[in-house]
N, C-alpha and C positions, 0 to 999 in steps of 0.2 A: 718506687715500683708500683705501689695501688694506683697513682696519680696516671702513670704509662698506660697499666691495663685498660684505667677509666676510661682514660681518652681512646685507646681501639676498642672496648665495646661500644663507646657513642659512636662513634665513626661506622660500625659494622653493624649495630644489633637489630638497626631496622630494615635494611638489607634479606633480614633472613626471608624465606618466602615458602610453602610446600607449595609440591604442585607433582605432576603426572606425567611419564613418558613410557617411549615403549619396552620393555622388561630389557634385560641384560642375557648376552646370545653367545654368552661363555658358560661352558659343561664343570669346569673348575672349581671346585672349593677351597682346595689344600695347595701348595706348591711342592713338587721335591724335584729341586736342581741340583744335578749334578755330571759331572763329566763335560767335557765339551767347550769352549770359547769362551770367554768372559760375556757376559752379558751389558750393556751399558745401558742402565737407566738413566731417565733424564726426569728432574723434579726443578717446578717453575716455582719460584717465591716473591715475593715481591721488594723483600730485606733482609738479610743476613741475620740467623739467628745461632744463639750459641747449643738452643737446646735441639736445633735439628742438624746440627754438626755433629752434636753428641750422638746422635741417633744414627746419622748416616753412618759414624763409625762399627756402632754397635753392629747395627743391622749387618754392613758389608762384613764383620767376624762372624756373622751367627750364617751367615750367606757369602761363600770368599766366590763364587762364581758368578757374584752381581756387582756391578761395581756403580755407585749413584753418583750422579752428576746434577752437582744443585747449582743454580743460573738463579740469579739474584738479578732483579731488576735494578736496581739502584744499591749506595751503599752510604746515601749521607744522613744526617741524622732529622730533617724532619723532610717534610714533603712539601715543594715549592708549587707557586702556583701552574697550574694545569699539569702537573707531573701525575697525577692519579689518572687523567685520561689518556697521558699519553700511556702510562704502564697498563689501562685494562687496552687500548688501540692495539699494542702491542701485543697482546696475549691474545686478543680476537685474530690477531691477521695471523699467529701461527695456528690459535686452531683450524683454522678456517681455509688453512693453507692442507692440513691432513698431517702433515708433517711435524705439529706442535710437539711440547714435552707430552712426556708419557704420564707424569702428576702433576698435577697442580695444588698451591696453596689457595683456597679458595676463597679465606675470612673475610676479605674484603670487599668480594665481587657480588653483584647483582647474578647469584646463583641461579633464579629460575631461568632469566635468560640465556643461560650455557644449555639447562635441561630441555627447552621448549626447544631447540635445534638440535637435541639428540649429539651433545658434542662430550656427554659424559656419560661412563657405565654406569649402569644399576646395579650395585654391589651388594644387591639384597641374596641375591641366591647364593652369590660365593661366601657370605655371611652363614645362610642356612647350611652348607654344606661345608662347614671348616670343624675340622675336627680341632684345631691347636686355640682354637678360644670356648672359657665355657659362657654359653650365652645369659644363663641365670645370672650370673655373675657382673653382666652388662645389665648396664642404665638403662634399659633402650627404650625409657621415653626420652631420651637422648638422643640417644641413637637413629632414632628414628621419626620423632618431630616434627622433622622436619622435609619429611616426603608424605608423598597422600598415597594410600593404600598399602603398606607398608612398603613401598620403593626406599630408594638408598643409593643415592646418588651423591653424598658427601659425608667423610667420619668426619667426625670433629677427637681431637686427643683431645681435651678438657674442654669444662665448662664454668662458666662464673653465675650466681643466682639473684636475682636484682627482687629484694624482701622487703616485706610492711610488716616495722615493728611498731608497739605502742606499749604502753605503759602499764606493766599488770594491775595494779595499786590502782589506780584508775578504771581498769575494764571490768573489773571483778565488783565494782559500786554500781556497774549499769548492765544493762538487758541486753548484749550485742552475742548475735553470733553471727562470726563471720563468715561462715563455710554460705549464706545465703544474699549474706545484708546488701545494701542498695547504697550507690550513694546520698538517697532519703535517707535512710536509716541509721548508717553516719551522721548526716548532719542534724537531725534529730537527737541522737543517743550525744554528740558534742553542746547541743544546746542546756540538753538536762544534765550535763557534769555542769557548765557554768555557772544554771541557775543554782546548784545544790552549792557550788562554790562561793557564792553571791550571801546563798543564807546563813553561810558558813565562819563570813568574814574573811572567807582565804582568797590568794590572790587568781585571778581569771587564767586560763590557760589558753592556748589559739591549740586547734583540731593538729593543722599544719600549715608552716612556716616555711621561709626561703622560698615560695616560689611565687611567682605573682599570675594573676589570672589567666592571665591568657596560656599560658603552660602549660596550668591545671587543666583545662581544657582540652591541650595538647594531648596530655596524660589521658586524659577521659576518651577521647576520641580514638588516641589508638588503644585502648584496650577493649574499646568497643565497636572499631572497625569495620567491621561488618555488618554492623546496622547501618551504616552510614553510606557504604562505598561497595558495590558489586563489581570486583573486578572483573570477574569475566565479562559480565555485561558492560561495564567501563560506562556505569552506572550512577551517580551520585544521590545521596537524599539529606542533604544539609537544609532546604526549604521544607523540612517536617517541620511539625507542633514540637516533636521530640527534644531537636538540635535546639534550638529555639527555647525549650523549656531549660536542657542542658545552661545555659550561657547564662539565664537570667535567674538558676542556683548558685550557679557558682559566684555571680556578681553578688547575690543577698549574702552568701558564707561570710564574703569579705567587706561586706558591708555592717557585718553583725556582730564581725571580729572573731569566726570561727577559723578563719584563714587570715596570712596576711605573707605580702610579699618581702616580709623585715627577716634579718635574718636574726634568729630566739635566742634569748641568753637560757641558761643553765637550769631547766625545771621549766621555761614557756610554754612546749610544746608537747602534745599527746602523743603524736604518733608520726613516724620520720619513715620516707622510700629512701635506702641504700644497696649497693651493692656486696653480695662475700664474694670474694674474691677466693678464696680459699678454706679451707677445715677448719685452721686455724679461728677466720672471722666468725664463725658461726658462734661463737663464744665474743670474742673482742669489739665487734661492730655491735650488737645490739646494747651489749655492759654497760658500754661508751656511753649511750644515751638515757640507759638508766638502769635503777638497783635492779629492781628486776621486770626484766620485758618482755611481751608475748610475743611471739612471731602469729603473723595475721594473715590471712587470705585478704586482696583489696577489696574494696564495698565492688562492685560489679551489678551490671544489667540482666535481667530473668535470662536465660540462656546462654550468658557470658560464661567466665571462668574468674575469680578472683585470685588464682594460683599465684607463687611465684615463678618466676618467667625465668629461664634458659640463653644464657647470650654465650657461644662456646666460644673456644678460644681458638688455636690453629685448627681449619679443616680440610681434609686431603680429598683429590674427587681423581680419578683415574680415567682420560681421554680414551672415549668410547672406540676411535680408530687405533689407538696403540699397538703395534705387534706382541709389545712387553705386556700385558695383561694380568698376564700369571706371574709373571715378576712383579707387577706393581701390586697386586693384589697381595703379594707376602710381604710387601714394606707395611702397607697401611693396616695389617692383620698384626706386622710385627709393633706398631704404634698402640695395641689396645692389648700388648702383651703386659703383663705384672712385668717384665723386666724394666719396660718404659715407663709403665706407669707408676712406678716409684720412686722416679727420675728425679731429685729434688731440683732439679732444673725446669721440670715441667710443673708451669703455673694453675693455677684453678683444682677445682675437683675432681678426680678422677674420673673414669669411662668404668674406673670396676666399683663396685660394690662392696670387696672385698678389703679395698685399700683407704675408702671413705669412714667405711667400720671400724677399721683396724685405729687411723688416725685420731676418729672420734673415744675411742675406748682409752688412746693415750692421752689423750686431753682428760676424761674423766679423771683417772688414775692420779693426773696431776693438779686436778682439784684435789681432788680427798689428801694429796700429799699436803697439799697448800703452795705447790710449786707453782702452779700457772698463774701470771700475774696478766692484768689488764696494761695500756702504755704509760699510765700517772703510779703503776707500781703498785693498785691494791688487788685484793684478791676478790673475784668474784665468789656470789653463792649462789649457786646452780643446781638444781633440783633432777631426780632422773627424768620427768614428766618432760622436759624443756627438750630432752635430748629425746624423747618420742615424739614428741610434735615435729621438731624436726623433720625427722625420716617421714612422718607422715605427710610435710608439704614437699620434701622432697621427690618422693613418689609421684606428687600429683602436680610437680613440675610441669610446666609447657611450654612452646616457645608463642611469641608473637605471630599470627596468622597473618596472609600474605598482604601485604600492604605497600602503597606508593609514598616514601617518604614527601616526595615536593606536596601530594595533597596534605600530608601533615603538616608542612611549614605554613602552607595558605591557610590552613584555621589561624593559628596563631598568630599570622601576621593581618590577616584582615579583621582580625576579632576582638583587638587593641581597640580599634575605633567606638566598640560597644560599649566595653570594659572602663573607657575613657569618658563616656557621655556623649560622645560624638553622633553616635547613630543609633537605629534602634536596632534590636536584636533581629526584628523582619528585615528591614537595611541591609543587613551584613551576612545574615542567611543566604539571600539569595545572590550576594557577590560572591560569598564562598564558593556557593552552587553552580554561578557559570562558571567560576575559575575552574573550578576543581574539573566540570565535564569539560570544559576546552583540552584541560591537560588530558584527561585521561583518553581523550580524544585524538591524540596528535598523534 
């Protein structure tokens, strides 16, 4: 199942994008249906899932005067080639027709571009004005993330959190804090574990492992995005000093052995990027890699964010044309209900507060019993301090800001040649820099 989820947050999570349109032209907060015709909603997905089948039911008993009709693009088990363009082709020609469904599953789709054509509502007010959800209770730097100005143009029903752990026993012998550090500071602060390793007689550790450089790069570039690439202006500045300096850190890392493209045995490595997937991970995923490990802010650029990053799971957006409106708007109101959201069918972390808490206090409770075991069957030791830190990067959660994935792939694929010896870091600079402005150009 984590292997499933991994692969559609890779597939979707750079996808995600904020951006700005014109406000939402529904008086609506609440829905009360009754009396009168059946209603028929129509909700577009892209594959048959069992957890919005469960929903559909739910919903259509808590509402017997709406009755949902879900329209499944496909129904085989992976996606062949050019089937993804044909399914968004398909979902463009009924919006575009007026006539499309009245929701859409959206996880997939290049979202800003539905918003920038005004082809989905802004469910920010019928949010502010719903009396049947308490908002304290919502995430809503979830929630809302992912629009510029507090717009609301897509729920998302869960979310998965993509974290930098490292190794307490390690961090606590050197001067690092994360809530500011660079990645100078990292590779600094990894150089002086080595040497103190080195006078120690104990064996060398690499910073991080599994991934090879150009990647890292990859990595570094999109977290730092916006130095690099002004979308609005469709912009590029890969010919800096900066980018440039970027490529020829990264090569000295792996040149120094603070990094290396191997994948690490058992104690090689300080600090590992994974995904939680769930309440549960937030205990099993970091154990995994060691007795006991920090969760970290990533090293980041002066005016970056080091956070961990937001990749949701299913998100619903409701067609700005729809006559059903107020119908749609009590499904996707009905999705961030505790009834759903305690769904054990529904993946990731919950949209309440209430249910992330609640989960996390059970897991407590099953340490101090000694019940909660790791997957090799030992018991972790877990401190209350671990489970504050938490909530505290929780909170300051965000998602990836708006970004071209093909410019992302261009770093990494012309950046090989540096990484390789081939070119020099000016070389490739400024191939990156036509490519990038050609594309963002077209």
């Amino acid at each position: 199942m984590k292997m499933k989820i991994l692969g559609l947050i890779g597939l979707s999570i750079l996808m995600l994008a904020t951006t700005a349109c014109s406000m939402d032209n529904t008086n609506e907060g609440n829905v009360n249906v009754a009396g009168g015709e059946d209603e028929l909603l129509t909700l577009f997905v892209a594959e048959p899932s069992d957890f919005i089948e469960i929903v559909k039911n739910r919903f259509e008993k808590k509402h017997p005067h709406i009755k949902l009709d879900i329209q499944s693009f496909r129904t085989g088990e992976e996606w062949g080639p050019g089937e993804f363009e044909k399914y968004q082709k398909t979902l463009n020609t009924a919006l575009l027709s007026g006539n499309g469904p009245d929701l859409v599953e959206v996880g997939m789709l290049p979202i800003e571009e539905y918003v920038d054509k005004g082809m989905f509502m802004n469910m920010a007010e019928a949010l502010n004005r719903s009396t049947d959800l308490d908002k304290d209770d919502l995430h809503m730097n979830v929630m809302t993330g992912m629009g510029a100005g507090g717009d609301l143009y897509t729920v998302p029903v869960s979310f998965y959190l993509s974290a930098f752990i490292g190794d307490h026993d390690v961090l606590r012998s050197l001067d690092v804090n994360d809530d500011t550090w660079s990645w100078k500071e990292f590779r600094e602060a990894s150089q002086t574990f080595q040497q103190k390793a080195a006078q120690q007689g104990e064996k060398s550790r690499y910073a991080l492992a599994n991934l090879p450089p150009n990647r890292v790069l990859y990595e570094m570039v999109r977290d730092n995005y916006a130095a690099f690439v002004d979308q609005e202006a469709k912009t590029a500045k890969f010919n800096s000093s900066d980018f440039q300096e970027m490529m020829q850190d990264i090569k000295q890392m792996f040149e120094e052995g603070i990094m290396t493209a191997e994948v690490p045995e058992d104690g090689e490595s300080t600090y590992y990027a994974d995904f939680l997937i769930s309440v549960e991970d937030v205990i099993h995923t970091p154990f995994s890699y060691f007795e006991q490990p920090s969760l970290l802010q990533r090293p980041h650029a002066d005016g970056q964010t080091g956070a961990m990053k937001i990749s949701p799971g299913f998100q619903f957006a409701i067609r700005d044309s729809s006559p059903l409106k107020e119908e749609a708007w009590a499904f996707v109101s009905f999705l961030l209900s505790e009834e759903v959201q305690e769904l054990e069918e529904r993946d990731g972390f919950s949209l309440l507060k209430s249910v992330n808490e609640q989960k996390l206090s059970d897991i407590q409770q099953q340490l101090e019993n000694g019940t909660f075991l790791l997957s090799d069957g030992s018991k972790p030791s877990v401190e209350k301090a671990y489970f504050t830190r938490f909530q505290e990067l929780l909170e300051k959660a965000d998602y990836y800001g708006p970004m071209e994935v093909t410019v992302l792939r261009i770093v990494e694929e012309e950046s090989q040649a540096f990484f390789n010896g081939q070119k020099t870091a000016q070389a490739v600079a400024e191939l990156i820099q036509n490519r990038a402005t050609t594309y963002l150009n077209e």
